[in-house]
N, C-alpha and C positions, 0 to 999 in steps of 0.2 A: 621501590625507590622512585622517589618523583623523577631526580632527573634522567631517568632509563624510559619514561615516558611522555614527558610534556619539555618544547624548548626551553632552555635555561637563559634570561633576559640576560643576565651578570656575564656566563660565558658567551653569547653573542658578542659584547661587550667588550670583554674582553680578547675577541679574536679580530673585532673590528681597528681595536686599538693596537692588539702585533701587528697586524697585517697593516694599517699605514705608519707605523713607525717603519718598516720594512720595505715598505716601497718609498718610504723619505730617504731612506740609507741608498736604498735600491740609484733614483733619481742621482744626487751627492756623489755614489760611486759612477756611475753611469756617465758624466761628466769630466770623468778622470780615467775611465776604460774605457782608450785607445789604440792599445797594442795586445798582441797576446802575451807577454809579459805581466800587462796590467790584468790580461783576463783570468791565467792562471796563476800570476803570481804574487799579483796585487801591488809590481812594481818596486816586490823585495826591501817593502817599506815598513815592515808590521814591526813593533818592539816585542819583548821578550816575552813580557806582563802580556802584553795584548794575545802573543799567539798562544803562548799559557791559556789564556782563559779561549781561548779561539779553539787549541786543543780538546781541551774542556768539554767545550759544547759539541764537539763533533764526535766525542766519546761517547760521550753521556746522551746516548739516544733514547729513544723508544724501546729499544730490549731492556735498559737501566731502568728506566724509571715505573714503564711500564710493565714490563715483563717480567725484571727478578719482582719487582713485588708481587703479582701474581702467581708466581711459581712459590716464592716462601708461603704466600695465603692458603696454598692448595696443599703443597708438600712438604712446609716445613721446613727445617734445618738443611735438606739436599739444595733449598733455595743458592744456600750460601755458597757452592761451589761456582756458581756463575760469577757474583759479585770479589769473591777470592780470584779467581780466574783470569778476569776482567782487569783486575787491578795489579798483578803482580806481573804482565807482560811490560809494564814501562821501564822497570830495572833494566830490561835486555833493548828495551828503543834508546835509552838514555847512556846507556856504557856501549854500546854496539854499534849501533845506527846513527843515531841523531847526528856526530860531525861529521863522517865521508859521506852522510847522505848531500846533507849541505854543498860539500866542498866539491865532489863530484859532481852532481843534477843540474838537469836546467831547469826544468818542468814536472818531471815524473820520475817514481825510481828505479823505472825502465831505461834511463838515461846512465845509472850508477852500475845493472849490469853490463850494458852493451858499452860501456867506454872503452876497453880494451879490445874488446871481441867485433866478429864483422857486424852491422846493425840491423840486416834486415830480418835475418832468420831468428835471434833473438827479440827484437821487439814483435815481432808477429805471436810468436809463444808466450811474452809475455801479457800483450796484449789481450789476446783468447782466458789466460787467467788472470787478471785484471777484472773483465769485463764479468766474468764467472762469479767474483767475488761481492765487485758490486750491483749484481744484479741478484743473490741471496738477501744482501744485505737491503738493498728498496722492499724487498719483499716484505721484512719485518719490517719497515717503517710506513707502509701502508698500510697495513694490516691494522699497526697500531691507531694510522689515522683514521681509517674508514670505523674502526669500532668507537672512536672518542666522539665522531661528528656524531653517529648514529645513537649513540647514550644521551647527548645534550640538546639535539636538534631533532630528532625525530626524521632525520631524512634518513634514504637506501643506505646500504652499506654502500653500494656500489656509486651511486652519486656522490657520497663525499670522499671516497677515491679520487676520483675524477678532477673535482675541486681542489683537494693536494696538491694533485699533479699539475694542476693549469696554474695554479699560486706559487709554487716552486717555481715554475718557467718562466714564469714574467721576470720572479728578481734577479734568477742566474743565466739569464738571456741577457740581458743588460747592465746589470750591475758588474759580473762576474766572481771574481773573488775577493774585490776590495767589500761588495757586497756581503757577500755569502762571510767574511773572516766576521764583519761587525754584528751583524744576526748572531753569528754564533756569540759572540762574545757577550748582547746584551742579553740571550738567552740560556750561558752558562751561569750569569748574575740570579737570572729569576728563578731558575731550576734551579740553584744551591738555598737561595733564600726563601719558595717555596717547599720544597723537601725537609729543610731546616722546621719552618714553622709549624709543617703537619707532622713532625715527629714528634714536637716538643708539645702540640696539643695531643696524641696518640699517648704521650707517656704523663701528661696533667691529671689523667684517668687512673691513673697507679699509681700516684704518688710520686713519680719522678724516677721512679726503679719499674729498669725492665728486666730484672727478676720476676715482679709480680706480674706485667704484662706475659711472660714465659709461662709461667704458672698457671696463667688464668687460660692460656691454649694449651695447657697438659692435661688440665682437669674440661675441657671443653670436647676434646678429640685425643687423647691419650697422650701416655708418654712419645707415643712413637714420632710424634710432631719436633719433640727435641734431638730425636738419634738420626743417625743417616739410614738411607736404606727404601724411603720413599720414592724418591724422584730415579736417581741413581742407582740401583741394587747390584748391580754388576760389578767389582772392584775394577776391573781389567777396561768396560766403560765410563769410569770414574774418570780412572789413570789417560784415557784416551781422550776424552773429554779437555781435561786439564791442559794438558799439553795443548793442542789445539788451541784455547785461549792465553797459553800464555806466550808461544810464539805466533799467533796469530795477530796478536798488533802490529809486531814487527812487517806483516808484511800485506798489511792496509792499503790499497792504493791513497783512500784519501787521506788518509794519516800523513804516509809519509809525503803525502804531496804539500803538508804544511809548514814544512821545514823549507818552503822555497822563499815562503813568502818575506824570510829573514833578513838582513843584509849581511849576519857571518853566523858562520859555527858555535862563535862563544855563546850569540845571542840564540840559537837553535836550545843549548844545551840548558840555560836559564829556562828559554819557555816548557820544555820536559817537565824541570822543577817546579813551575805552576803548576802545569799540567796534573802533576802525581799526587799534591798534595790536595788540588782539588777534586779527585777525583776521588781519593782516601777516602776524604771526607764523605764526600755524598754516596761509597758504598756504604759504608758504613748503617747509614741514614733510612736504605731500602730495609734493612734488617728490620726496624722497627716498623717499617710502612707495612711489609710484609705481613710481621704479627698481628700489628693492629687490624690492618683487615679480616685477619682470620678469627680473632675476638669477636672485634665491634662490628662487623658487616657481616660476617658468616659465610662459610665455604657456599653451601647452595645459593645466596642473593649473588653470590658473585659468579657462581656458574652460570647460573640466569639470564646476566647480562653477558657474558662473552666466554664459550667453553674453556678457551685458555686462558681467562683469568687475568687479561690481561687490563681488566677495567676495576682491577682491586684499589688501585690509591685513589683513581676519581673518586669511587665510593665511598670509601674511607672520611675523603676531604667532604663530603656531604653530611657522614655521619657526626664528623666532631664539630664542622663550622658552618651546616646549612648549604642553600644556596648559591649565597653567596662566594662562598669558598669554594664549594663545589666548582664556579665559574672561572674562579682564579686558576685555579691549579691545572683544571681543563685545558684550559689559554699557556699555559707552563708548557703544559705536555704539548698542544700543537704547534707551539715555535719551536720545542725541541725537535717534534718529527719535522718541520717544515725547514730548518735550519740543516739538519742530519742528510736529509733528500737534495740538498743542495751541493754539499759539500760534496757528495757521491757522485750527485748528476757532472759536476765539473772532473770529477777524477776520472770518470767512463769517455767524457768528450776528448777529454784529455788523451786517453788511448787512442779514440777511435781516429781526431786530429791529428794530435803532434806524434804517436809512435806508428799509426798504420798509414794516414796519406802521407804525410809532409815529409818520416823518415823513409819508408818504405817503396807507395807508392812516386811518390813526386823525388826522393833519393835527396831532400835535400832542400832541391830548389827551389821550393812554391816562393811565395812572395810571402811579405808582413799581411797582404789584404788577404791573400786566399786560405794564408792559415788562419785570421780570424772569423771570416766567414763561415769557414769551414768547422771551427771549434763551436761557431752557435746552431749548424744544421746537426751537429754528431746532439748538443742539447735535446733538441726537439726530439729527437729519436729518443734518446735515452726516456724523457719526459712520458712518452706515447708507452714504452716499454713496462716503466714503473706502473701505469697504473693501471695495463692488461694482467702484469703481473700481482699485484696488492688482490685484484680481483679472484685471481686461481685460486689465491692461496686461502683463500676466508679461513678464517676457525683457526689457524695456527698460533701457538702461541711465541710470540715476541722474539723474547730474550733465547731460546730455544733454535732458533730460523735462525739469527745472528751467531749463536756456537756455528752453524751451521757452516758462514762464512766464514769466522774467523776456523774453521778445519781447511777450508780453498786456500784461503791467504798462506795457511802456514805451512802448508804440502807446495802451493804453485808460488811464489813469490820468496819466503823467506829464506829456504834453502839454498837457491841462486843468488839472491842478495850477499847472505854471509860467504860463499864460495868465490861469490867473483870480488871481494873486497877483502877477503882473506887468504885465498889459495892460487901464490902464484900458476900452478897448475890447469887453473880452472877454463875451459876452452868452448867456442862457439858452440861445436858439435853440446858439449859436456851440461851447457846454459839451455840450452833450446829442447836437450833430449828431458833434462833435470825438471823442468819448467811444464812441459806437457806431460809426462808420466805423472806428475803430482796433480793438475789440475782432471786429467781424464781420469786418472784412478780415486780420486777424492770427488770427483761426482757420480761415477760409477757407483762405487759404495754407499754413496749416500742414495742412491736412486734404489739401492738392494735395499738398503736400510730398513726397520721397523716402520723411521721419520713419514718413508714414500708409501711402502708398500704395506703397511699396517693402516697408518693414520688418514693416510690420503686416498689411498685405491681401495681399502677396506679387506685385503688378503687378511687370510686366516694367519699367515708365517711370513718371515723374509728370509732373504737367500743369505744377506749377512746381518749376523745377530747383534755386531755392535750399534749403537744409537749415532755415534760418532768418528769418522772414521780417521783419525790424525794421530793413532798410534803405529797403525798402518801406512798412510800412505806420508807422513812425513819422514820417519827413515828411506822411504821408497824411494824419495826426492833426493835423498842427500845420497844414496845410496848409487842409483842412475846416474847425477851428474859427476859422482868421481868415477867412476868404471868407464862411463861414455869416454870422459876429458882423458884419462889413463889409454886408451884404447885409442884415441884419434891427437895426441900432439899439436899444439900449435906455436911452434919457435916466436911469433910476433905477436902473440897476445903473452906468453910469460916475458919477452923482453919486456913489453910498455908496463909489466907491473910495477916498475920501480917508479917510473910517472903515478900511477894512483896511490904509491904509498907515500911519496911525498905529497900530494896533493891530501890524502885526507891528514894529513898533520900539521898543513903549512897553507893550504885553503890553493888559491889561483897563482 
């Protein structure tokens, strides 16, 4: 492949061109990010349509674009449980979450379980899994990066790591989230209309039926490419897996931290509706990117360049449109990771600011100046964090590391979310015990895991045999916080439930 060895002038080109359109947003926002309001919340000014497609893009990261393709190029049909997976958690954000997120939060939806309950022992728990989540999830989004610079550029792995992370920092240092929402959103634009057009050149080669694209990787690498049983063989890891992305949206930090950026409920529940139809779409879309690579590019050119596979659509885009497409799509993929990294970097400051100093430590009282200061040093940290971690992780593949997260989200987060918005019941003790049992026991497992102890440390066995551990440790979660809450009463957090159920039906 040429561009796996000599720089590619078009994708230069094309990253020169994200990257100052991105710092013009960056500038523009940065003018109007003032307050922390403005920083996390963009001033609760975004429209529907806008966080729709803002949603979008902070989806549709580097595990999507890059990684399920990779994984259907490698394994086939198992590909598709990610992209099923991926896509079928926003029923449960959009009927469940999306208005008492709204109507409830200020900032974070850390804010939606401690409203009733006392705030500091709760946000510290949720915090610790917060940060657990997005710190899995940087991990796939460097990973992706450093392998995209290293295909088109020729630089280290480890240098255009680096690079990410210093690029990220500038716009979400400054711009904040008025920034980080518009990147996503001009970035949700190009990743739907590049994905679009390299599937619709992927299937110009078959005749416009991806029957015969199917076909022509049954007769290439067997039937086995169409049945399940590659990636997946474990039914009971299937079913674990599954689960894990499908409540695992629901309990995204930065996901749900997009819902602030609103100014109501109704408008929350429109942008969802963007959100799902966009995203439909462009799972959809990996299917074919997937195939194709496994056709037109070949499982080995694509081991070659990155073991996980995760450089299957660049390749792809070179083999149907040359260089210069190659360049384009490149530049797709790097405002999606640079965009995704952003959005994250702001949800982790977010914790480390407004739920551990300002509620915790400071109880309250910091100032407007100390919380915003404060929100761009937790930045820098998180920035430094990402890209020791993208470096650990080399080799892994993408979309894989991200199940990874969304198994934390949906063990440490979603089960306290729905309990304390749902269960008058549900108590300090019941939030914080609920919150840490799911987060330590979902990295526990994951640390026994195949994932750790197989792929990464090179063990002959692991201690636990599933890949994924969110069949286990999300009952854990829901399981802990009602026995805890049953076992420890709190008369003044069930009295205030009657406050948050009028509030998520009737807003403020």
């Amino acid at each position: 492949m040429n561009g796996a060895s000599q720089p590619n002038i078009v994708a230069m080109g094309g990253f020169v061109l994200f990257i100052g359109l991105s710092l013009v947003i960056t500038w523009m926002a940065a003018r109007r990010t003032k307050s922390t309001e403005h920083f996390f919340a963009a001033g609760r000014s975004i429209t529907g349509t806008q966080n729709g497609l803002a949603l979008a893009g902070d989806y549709m990261s580097a595990a999507s674009f890059l990684g399920i393709a990779g994984l259907v190029s490698l394994s086939g049909f198992d590909g598709l449980i990610y992209s099923i997976g991926f896509l079928v958690g926003w029923p449960v954000v959009m009927f469940l979450i999306a208005e008492p997120l709204r109507n409830l939060g200020k900032y974070t939806f850390t804010d939606v379980v401690a409203f009733r309950l006392k705030q500091t022992p709760v946000r510290v728990a949720s915090a610790i899994g917060g940060l657990a989540v997005v710190a899995f999830y940087l991990i796939a989004q460097m990973v992706g990066a450093g392998n995209l610079i290293r295909l088109l550029f020729g630089l280290p792995y480890e240098t255009a790591v680096v690079i990410v992370g210093v690029v990220m920092l500038g716009y979400v240092l400054f711009g904040g989230m008025l920034a980080t929402t518009w990147v996503q959103i001009v970035k949700a634009v190009l990743l739907l209309g590049g994905a679009f057009l390299l599937a619709m050149l992927v299937l110009v080669k078959f005749s416009m039926n991806p029957l015969a694209l199917f076909d022509a990787a049954a007769q290439q690498y067997g039937e086995a490419v169409l049945a399940p049983g590659r990636l997946v063989s474990d039914p009971l890891d299937a079913i674990s897996l599954g689960i894990a992305l499908m409540f695992g949206t629901a309990g995204l930090p930065h996901i749900l931290m997009r819902f602030y950026t609103v100014p109501d409920a109704k408008t929350a529940r429109v942008s969802v509706s963007v959100a799902t139809a966009a995203i439909g779409a462009f799972y959809l879309l990996t299917f074919i990117l997937g195939f194709g690579a496994m056709v037109l590019v070949g499982q080995d050119a694509i081991r070659a360049v990155d073991a996980g596979g995760n450089m299957a659509a660049p390749l792809l885009a070179e083999v149907v449109g040359g260089q210069a497409f190659l360049g384009f799509i490149a530049a797709v993929a790097f405002a999606t990771i640079l965009a995704v990294v952003a959005g994250l970097t702001l949800a982790g400051a977010a914790a480390l600011s407004h739920d551990i100093w300002v509620s915790v430590v400071r109880h309250g009282r910091a100032t407007e100046r100390e919380q915003f200061v404060l929100a761009r040093a937790s930045t820098v940290l998180l920035a430094i964090a990402s890209i020791l971690l993208g470096i650990a992780f080399k080799g892994q593949n993408v979309a894989y590391m991200v199940g990874l997260a969304f198994a934390i989200a949906a063990s440490a987060n979603f089960p306290a979310l729905i309990l304390s918005i749902f269960w008058r019941g549900f108590t300090t003790r019941g939030a914080q015990f609920s919150m840490i049992a799911g987060t330590v026991s979902a990295l526990a497992l994951i640390y026994l895991s195949p994932a750790i102890q197989v792929d990464i440390l090179k063990a002959e066995s692991a201690w636990f045999p599933l890949r994924n551990p969110g069949i286990i440790t999300i009952p854990l979660s829901f399981l802990v916080g009602i026995v805890v809450s049953l076992a420890s009463p709190e008369p003044e957090a069930a009295r205030r439930f009657a406050e948050v159920e009028h509030r998520i039906h009737f807003g403020e």
